[in-house]
C-alpha positions as CSV (number, residue, x, y, z in Angstrom):
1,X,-0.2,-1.5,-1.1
2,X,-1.8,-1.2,-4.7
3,X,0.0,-3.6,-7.2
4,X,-0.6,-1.5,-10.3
5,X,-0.9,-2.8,-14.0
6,X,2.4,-0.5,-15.0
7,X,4.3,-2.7,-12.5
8,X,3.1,-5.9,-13.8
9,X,4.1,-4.4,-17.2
10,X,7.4,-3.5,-16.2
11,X,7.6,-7.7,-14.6
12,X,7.2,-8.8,-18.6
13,X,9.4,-6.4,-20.5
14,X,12.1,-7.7,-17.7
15,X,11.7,-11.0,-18.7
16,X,11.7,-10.5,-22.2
17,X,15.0,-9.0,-21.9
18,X,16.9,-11.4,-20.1
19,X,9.4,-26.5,2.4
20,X,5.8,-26.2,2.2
21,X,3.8,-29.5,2.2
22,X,0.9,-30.1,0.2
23,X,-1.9,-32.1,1.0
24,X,-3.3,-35.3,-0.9
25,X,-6.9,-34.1,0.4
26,X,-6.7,-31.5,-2.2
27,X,-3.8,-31.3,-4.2
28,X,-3.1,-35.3,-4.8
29,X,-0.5,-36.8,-7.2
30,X,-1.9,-36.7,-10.9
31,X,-3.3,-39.7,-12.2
32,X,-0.7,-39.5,-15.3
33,X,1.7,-40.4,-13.3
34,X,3.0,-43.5,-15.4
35,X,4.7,-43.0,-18.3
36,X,2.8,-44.7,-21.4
37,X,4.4,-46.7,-24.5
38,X,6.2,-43.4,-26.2
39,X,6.0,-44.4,-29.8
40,X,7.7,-40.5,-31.4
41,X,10.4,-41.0,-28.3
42,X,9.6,-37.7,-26.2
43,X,11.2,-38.7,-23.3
44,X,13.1,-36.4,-21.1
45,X,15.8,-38.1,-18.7
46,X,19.0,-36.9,-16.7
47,X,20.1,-40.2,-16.3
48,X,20.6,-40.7,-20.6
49,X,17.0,-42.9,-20.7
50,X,15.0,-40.9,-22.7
51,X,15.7,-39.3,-26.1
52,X,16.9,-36.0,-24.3
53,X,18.4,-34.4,-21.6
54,X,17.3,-31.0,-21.9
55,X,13.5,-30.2,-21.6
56,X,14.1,-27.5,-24.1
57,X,15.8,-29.8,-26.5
58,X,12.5,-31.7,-26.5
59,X,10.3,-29.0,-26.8
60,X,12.2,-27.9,-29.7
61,X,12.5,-31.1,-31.7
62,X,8.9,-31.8,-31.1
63,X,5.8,-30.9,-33.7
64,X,2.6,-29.6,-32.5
65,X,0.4,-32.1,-30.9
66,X,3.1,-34.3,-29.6
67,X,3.3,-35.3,-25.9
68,X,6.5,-34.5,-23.8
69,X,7.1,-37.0,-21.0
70,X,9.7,-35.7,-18.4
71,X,11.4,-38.2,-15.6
72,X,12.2,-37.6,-12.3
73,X,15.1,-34.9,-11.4
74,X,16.2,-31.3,-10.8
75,X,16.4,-29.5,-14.0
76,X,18.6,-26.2,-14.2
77,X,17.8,-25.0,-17.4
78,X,15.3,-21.7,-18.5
79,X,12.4,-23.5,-20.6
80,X,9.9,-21.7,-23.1
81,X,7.3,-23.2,-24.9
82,X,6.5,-21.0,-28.0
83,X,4.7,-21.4,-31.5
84,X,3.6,-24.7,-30.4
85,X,0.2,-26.0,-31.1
86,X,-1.5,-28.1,-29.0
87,X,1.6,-29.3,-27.2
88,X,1.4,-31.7,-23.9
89,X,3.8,-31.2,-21.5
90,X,3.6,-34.0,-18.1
91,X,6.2,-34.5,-15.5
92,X,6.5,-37.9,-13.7
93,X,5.0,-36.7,-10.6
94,X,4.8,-33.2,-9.0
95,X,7.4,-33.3,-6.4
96,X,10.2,-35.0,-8.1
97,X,10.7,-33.6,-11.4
98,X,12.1,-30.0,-10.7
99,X,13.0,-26.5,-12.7
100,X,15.3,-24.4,-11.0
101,X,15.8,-21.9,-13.9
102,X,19.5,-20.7,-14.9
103,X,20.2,-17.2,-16.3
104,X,17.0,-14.9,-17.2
105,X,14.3,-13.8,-14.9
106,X,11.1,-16.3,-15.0
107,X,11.7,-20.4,-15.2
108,X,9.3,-21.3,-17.6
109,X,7.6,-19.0,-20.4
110,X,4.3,-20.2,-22.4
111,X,4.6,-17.7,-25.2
112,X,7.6,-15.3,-26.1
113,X,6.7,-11.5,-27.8
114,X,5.8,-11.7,-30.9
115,X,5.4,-15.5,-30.7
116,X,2.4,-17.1,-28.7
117,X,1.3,-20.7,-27.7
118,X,-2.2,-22.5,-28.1
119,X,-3.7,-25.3,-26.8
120,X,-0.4,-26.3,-24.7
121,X,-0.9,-28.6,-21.6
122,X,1.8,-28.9,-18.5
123,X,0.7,-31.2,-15.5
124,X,3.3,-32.6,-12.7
125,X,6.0,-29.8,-12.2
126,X,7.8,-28.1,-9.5
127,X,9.2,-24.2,-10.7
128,X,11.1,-22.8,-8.7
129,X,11.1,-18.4,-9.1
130,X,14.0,-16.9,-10.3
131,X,14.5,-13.3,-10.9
132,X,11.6,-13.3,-9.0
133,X,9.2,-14.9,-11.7
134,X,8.4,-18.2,-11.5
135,X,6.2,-18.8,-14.6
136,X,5.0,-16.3,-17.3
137,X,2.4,-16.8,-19.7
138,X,2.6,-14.6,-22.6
139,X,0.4,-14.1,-25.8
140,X,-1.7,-16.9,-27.1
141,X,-4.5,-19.1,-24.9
142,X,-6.3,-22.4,-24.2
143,X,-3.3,-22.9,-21.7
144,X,-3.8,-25.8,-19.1
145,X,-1.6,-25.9,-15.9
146,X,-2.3,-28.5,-13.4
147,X,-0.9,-30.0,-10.5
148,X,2.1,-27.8,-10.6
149,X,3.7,-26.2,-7.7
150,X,5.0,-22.9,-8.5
151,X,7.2,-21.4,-5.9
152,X,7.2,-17.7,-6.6
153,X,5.3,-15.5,-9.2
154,X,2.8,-16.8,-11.8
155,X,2.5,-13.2,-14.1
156,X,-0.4,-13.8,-17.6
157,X,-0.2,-10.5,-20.2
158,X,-2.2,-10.8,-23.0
159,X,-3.5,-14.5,-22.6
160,X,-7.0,-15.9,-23.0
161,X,-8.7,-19.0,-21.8
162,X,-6.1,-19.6,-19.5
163,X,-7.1,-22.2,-16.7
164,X,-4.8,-22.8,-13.7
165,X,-5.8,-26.0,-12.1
166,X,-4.8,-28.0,-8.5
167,X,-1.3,-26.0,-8.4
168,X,0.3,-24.6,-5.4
169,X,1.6,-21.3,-5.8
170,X,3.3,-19.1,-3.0
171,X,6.3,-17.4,-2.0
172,X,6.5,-14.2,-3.7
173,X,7.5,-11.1,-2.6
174,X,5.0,-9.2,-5.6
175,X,1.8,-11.2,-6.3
176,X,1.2,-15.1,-5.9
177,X,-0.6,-15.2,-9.8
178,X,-1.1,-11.8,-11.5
179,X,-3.0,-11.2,-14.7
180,X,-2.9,-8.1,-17.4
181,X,-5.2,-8.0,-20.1
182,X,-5.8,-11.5,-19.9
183,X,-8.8,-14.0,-19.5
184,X,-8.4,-17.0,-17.1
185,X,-9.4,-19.1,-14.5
186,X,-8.1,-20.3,-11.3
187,X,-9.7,-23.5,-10.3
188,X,-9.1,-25.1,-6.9
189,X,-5.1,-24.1,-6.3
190,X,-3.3,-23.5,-2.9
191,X,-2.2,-19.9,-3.0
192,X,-0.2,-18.8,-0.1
193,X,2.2,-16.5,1.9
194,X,2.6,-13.6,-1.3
195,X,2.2,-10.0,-0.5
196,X,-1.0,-10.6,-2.7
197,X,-2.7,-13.7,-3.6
198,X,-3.9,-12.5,-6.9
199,X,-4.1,-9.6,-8.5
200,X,-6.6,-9.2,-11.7
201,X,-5.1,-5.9,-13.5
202,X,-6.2,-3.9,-16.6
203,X,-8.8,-5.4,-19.0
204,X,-9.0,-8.8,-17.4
205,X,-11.8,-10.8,-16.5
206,X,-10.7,-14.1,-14.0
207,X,-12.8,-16.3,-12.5
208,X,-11.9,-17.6,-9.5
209,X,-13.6,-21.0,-7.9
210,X,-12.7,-23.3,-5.0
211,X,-9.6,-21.9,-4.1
212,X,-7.8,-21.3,-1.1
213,X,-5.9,-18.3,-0.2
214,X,-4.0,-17.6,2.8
215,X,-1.3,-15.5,4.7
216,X,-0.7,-12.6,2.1
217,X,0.6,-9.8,3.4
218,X,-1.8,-7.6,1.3
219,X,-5.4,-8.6,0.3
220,X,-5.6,-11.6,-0.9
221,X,-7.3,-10.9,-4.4
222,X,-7.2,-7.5,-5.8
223,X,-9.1,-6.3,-8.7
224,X,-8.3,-3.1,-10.1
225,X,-8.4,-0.7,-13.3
226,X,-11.3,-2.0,-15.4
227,X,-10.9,-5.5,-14.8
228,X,-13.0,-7.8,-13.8
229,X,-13.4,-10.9,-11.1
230,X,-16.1,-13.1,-10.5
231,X,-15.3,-15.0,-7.1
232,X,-17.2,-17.9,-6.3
233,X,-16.6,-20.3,-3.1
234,X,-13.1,-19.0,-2.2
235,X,-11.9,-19.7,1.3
236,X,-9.8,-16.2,1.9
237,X,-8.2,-16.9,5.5
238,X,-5.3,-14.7,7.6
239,X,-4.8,-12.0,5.1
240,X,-4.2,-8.6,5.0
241,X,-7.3,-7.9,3.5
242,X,-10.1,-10.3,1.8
243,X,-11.2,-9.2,-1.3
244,X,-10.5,-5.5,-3.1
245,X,-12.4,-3.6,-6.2
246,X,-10.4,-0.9,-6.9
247,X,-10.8,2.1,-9.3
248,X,-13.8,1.1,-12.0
249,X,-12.8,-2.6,-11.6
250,X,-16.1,-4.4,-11.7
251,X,-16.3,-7.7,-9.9
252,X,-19.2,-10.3,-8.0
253,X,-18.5,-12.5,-4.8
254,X,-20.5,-15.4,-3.4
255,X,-20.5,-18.1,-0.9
256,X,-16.7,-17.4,0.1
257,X,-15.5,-17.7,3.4
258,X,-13.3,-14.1,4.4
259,X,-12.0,-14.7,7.9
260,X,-9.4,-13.3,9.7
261,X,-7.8,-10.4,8.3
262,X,-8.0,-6.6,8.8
263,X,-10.9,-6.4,5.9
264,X,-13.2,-8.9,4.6
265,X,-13.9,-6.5,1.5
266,X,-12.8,-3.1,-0.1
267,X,-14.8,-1.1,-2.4
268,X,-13.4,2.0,-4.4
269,X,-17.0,4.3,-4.7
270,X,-16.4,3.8,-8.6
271,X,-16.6,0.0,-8.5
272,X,-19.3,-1.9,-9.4
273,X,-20.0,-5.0,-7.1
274,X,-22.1,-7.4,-6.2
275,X,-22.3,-9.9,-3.4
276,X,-24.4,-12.6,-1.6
277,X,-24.3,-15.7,0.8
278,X,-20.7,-15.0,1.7
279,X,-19.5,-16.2,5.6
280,X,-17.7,-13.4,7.3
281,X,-16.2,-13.2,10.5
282,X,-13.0,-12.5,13.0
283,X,-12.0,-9.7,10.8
284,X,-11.5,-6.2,11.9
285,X,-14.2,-4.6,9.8
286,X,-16.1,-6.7,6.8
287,X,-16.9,-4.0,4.7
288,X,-15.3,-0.8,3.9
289,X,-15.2,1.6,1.4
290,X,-12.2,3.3,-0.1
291,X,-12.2,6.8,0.0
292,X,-9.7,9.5,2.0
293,X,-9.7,7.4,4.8
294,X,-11.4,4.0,4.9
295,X,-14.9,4.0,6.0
296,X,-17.4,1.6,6.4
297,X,-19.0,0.8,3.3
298,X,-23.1,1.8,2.3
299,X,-25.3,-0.6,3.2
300,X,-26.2,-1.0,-0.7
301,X,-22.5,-1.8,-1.1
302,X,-22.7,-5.0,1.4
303,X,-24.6,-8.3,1.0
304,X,-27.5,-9.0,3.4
305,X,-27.6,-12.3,2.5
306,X,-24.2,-12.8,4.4
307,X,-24.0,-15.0,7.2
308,X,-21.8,-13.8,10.7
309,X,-20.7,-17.8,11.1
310,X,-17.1,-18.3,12.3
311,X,-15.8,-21.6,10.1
312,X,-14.8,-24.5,11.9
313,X,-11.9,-26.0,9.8
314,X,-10.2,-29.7,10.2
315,X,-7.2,-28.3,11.4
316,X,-6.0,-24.5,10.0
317,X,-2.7,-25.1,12.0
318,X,-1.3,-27.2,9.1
319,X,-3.8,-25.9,6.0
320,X,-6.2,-28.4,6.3
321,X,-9.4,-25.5,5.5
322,X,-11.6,-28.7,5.0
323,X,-15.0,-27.5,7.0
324,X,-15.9,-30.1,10.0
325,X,-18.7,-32.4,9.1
326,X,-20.6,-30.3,11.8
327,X,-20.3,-27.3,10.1
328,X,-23.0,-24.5,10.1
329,X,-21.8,-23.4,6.5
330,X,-23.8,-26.2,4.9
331,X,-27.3,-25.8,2.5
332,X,-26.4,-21.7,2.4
333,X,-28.4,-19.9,-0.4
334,X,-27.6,-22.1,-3.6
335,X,-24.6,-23.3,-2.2
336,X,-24.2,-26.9,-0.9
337,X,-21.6,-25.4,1.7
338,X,-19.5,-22.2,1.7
339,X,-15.9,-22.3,0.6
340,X,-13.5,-23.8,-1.0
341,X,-13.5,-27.3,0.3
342,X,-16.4,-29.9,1.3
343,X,-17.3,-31.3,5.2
344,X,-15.3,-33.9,5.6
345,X,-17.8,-36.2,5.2
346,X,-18.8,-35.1,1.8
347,X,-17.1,-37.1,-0.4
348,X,-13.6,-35.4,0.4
């Protein structure tokens, strides 16, 4: 299945119009969990304790700059953060302060056509999808998202210097994060049981480091029209596929683990790759090319710096993809070990 930029288009002109456990080993509890002295009285509370109710109320009434502190509880409003300049944006703690969203399709919006936001920071959410968008990010840049748990879509159109930090996202039915036109980084997230994991569409360039991504039904990144990916230490585990470069998309991949799925990587013959030092194994092919039919890929179109090691994880059966302290996937190429995650005796 090819998730095409026309569809992701067609995502954001709808919106304009209208229990999985974590892990502390990865994806602990921000540090900003504690509420400091609030001198300008952002405070969000259900309970009447803060100066608002509503997190849009807040968000409205505040300036640029100011700092939005949101307590504990279920919130069942849509939110958008627009026109705002360098606004921060931090929930108690991940897990107990909640948006559930209310009438139009995506929960939270950073940005709204013609309107954009800069510089905006959100930390210690939970979104849940609905309309089947969980968060949209839309015109503007130097967006920060960290420690949130997204469950559904994350969809970026015309976005730079976006940077998506320690979240988990999964649960879609389209793409787990998608971007269009965009520039952005995924940095160490949880992305999990989508059709894709991520799909990098039209003029994009993404870089994606430390994360892991598992159980889409589909591949779990897909690059395609003239975008462009660089993947770096990516643990790709039980997908459809690994990684794809489709159409002209142009793209590099090294020291990832791609294990388990019916294709570690796809190459369109108009791509332009390049890989090294990545740990393949247990998939039905590793490298094929996308033609008629699927066929194995050139030799000049595969790494030969890859190394044929199955990974030994702490224990896959409840997504701990932390490598053993034994592991043979240590001191490969430049890499300290392949992967998204340390030994566990590394510091983890």
């Amino acid at each position: 299945m090819k998730f095409s930029t026309t569809f992701m288009l067609q995502i954001a002109a709808l919106c304009f119009c209208v229990g999985y456990p974590y892990h502390a080993f990865v994806w602990a509890v921000s540090p900003m969990n504690a509420h400091p002295p609030d001198a300008r009285g952002w405070t969000v509370a259900l309970d009447g304790t803060g100066a608002y109710v509503s997190i849009q109320e807040a968000i409205d009434a505040a300036q640029s700059g100011d700092t939005i502190w949101i307590k504990a509880g279920t919130y069942a409003e849509d939110v958008t953060v627009h026109s705002k300049e360098g606004l921060k944006i931090i929930g108690e703690q991940m897990d107990l302060v909640v948006l559930t969203g209310l009438k139009r399709v995506g929960t939270l919006h950073i940005g709204k056509w013609p309107y954009g936001a800069r510089n905006v920071e959100i930390h210690n959410l939970t979104v849940h999808q609905h309309g089947g968008l969980g968060l949209g990010i839309f015109n503007g840049g130097g967006i920060l998202l960290k420690k949130i748990h997204i469950q559904g879509m994350v969809f970026g159109q015309e976005v730079e210097d976006v940077r998506i930090e320690d979240c988990v996202i999964g649960g879609s039915e389209t793409t787990g994060v998608a971007f269009a036109n965009s520039k952005a980084s995924l940095i160490g997230n949880f992305i999990h049981d989508n059709d894709h994991g991520v799909a990098v569409g039209g003029t994009s360039e993404v870089l994606l480091k430390h994360n892991v991504i598992t159980r889409s039904l589909f591949e779990g990144i897909m690059v395609h029209d003239t975008s462009k990916a660089v993947v770096i230490q990516n643990t790709l585990v039980k997908n459809g596929g690994g990684i794809a470069f489709h159409d002209t998309s142009q793209g590099e991949a090294h020291g990832n683990i791609l294990t388990d799925s019916q294709v570690g990587v796809l190459v369109s013959p108009e791509s332009h790759t390049a890989f090294s030092f990545n740990a393949l194994s247990a998939n039905d092919a590793n490298y094929l090319q996308k033609e008629a039919s699927n066929v194995p890929a050139p030799r000049d179109r595969q790494s030969q710096t890859d190394v044929n090691v199955s990974p030994t994880f702490v224990h896959p059966e409840k997504d701990d993809f932390r490598l053993v302290s034994d592991t043979k996937l240590r001191n490969i190429g430049e890499f300290p070990f392949l992967g998204a995650l340390p030994p566990v005796d590394s510091g983890s």
